[in-house]
C-alpha positions as CSV (number, residue, x, y, z in Angstrom):
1,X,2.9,-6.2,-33.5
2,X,5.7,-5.5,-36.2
3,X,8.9,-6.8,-34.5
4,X,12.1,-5.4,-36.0
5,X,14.7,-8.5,-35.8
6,X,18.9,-7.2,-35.0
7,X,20.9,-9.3,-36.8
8,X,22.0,-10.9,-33.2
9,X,18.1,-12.1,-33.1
10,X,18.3,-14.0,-36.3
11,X,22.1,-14.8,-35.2
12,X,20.1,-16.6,-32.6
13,X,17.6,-18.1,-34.3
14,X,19.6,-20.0,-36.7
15,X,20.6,-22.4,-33.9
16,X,17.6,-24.7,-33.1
17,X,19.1,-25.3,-29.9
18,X,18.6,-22.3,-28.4
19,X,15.3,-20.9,-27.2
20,X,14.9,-18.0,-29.8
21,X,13.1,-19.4,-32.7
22,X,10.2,-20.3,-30.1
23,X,10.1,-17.1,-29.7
24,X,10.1,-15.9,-32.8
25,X,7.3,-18.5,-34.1
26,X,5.1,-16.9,-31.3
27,X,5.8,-13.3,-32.6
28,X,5.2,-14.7,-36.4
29,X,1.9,-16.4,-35.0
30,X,0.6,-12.5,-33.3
31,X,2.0,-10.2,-35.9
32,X,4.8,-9.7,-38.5
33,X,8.7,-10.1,-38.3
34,X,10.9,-7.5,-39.6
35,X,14.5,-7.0,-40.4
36,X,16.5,-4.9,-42.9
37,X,19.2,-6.4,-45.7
38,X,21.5,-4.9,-43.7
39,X,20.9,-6.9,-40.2
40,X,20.6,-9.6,-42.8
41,X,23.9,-9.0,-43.9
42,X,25.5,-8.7,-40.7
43,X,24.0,-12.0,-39.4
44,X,25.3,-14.0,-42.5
45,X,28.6,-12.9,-41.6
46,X,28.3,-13.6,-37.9
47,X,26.7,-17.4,-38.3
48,X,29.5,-18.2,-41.0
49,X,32.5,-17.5,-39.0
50,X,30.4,-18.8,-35.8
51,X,29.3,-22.1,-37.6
52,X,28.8,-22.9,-41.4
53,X,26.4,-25.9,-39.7
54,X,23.6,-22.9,-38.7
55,X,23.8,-20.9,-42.2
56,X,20.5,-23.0,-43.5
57,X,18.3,-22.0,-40.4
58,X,19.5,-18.8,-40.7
59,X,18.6,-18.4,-44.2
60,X,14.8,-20.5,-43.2
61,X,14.5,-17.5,-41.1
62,X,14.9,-15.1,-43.1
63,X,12.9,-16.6,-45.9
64,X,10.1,-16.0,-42.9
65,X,11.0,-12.5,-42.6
66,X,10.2,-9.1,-43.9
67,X,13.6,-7.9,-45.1
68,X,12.9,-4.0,-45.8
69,X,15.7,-2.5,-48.2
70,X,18.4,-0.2,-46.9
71,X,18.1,3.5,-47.1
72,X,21.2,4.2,-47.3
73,X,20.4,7.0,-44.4
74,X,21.7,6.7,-40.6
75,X,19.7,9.7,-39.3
76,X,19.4,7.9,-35.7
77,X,17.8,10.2,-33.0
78,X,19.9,8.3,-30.0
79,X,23.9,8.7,-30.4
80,X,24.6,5.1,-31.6
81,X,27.8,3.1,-32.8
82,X,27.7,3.5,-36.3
83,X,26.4,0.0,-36.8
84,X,23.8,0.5,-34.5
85,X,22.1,3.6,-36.9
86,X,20.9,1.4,-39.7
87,X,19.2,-0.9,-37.3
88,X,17.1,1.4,-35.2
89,X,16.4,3.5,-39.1
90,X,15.1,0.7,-40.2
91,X,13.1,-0.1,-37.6
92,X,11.5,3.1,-37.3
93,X,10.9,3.7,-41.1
94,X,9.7,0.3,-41.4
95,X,6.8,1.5,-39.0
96,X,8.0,-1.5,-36.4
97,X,6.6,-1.6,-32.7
98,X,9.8,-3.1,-31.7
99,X,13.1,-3.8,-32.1
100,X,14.2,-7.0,-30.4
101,X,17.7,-7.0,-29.6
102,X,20.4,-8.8,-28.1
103,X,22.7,-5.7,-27.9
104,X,22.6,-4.3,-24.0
105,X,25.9,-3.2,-24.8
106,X,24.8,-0.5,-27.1
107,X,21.1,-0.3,-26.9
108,X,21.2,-1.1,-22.8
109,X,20.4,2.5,-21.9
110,X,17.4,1.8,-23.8
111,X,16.4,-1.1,-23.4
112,X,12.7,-0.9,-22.1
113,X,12.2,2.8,-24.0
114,X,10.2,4.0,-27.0
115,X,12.3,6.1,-29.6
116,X,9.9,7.1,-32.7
117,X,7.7,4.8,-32.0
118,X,9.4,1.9,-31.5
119,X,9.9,0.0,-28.0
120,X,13.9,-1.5,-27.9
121,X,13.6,-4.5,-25.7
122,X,15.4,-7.5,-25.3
123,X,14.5,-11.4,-25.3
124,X,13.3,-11.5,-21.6
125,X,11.1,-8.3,-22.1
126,X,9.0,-9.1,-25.2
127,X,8.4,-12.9,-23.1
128,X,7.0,-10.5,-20.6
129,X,5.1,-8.5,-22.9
130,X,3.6,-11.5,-24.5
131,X,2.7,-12.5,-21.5
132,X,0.9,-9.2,-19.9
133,X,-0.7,-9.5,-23.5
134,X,-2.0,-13.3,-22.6
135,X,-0.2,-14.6,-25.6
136,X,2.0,-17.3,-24.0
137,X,1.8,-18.2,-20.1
């Protein structure tokens, strides 16, 4: 598995409170962990005007990750907000399996669905997956 990472994931992550770094140290453990400078971006803006307290586990993440560089291209096959377009690029010239994503709101429709290759699925469905693939119980 090569697990594409929205910036919303590694938002998420940076909290050790919340469940999502489990998660992600099960993915890391059964594949590799993906996201793009631009999700990378994004979620350093979003955990510094959430909390300057969660910018180091943030950054620990992403020293974990696979940041791919920007291609400066938003050639999306799904009509997507314009932020939206680098993310699901990425992921599918980065040859990811999945995006995870926290973003029903503009990948709901989705959600569940392969586009070029890669599966868009939330939290909840890649615990499922892991589990149908007898990685966690």
């Amino acid at each position: 598995m090569r697990v594409f990472l929205d910036a919303n994931i590694l938002f998420s992550a940076s909290n050790p409170k919340w469940l999502t770094s489990l998660l992600l140290d099960v993915l890391e453990l059964h594949g590799e962990l993906v996201t793009s400078e631009f999700a990378a971006q994004e979620a350093r803006r979003n955990v510094a005007a959430f909390s300057e307290d969660l910018i180091d586990g943030l950054e620990k993440w992403l020293a974990r990750v696979h940041i791919l560089a920007d291609t400066g291209q938003a050639s999306s096959p799904l009509e997507l907000a314009e932020k939206d377009r680098p993310i699901l690029d990425a992921a599918i010239s980065g040859n990811c399996t999945h995006l995870l994503t926290g973003d029903a709101r503009h990948f709901g429709m989705w959600m569940g669905k392969s586009v070029s290759g890669v599966k868009i699925v939330n939290q909840r469905m890649m615990t499922e997956e892991l589990r149908f693939r007898s990685i966690v119980d």
